[in-house]
N, C-alpha and C positions, 0 to 999 in steps of 0.2 A: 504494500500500500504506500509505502514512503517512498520507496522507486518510482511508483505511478505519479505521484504529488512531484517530487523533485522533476522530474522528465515535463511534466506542465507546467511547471514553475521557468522552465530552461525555454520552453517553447513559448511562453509569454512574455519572457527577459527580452530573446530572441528577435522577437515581432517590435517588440517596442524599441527595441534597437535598432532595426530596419526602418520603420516609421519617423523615426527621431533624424536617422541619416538621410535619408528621401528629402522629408522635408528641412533640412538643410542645407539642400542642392537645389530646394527652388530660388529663383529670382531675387533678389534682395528689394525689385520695384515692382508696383504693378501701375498698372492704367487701363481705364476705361472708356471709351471714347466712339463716339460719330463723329460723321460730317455729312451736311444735305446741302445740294444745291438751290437758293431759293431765288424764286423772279420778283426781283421786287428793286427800287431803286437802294442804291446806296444811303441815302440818307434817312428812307423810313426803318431798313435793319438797321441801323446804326443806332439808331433811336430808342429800339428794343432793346441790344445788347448792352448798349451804354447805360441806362439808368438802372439801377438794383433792385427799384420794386419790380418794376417790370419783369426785370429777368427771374422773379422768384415765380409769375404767371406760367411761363413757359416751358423754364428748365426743371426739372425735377430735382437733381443735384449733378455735383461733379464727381470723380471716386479715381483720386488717385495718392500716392502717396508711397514710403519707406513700409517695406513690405515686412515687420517684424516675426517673430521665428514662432509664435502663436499663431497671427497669419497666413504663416508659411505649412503650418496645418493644415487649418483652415483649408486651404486651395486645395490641397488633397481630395478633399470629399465634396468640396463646390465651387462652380465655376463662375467668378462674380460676373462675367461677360454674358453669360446669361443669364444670370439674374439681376442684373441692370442695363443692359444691353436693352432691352426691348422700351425700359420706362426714358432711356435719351431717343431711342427713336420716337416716340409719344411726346417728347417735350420739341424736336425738331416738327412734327407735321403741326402742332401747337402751332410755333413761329412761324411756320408756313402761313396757316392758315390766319394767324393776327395780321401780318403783313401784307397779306392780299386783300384785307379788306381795310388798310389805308391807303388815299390818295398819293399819286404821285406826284413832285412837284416840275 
């Protein structure tokens, strides 16, 4: 029985050493990021992106930054590119669609 325990005990050290080394070979940064082409004159986006209230209407957030060894977990089991990835595409057709319905000058 103490064999059986010891041999799982090694097997769990084991894992958790592998897991530990993995995620210590990820990326030290990450980033998350679009870009959309939008028709609209330069100075009504401009308009949008330059003021801060504004830009809290449209953008959802930004997600980038020093990827620490917690985080570095993390990425192991989830991919924050899909799981914010889709909510910047949602904040781009947002400014799309603000944009298009101000005048040009």
């Amino acid at each position: 029985m103490i064999k059986i325990l010891s041999i799982g005990c090694a097997i769990l050290v084991a894992l958790i050493a592998i897991l530990l080394i993995v995620a210590a070979m990820q990326p030290a940064d990450f980033r998350v990021e679009r870009s959309a082409t939008i028709a609209a004159s330069p100075e009504v986006l401009f308009a949008q992106v330059n003021d801060h209230k504004k830009f809290q209407i449209w953008n959802p957030w930004a997600m980038y930054g020093e990827n620490q060894f917690v985080g570095k977990i993390f990425s192991l089991f989830m991919d924050c590119e899909k799981m914010v990835g889709p909510e910047f595409e949602k904040g781009l057709a947002d400014l799309k669609k603000i944009v298009a319905t101000k005048p040009t000058n």
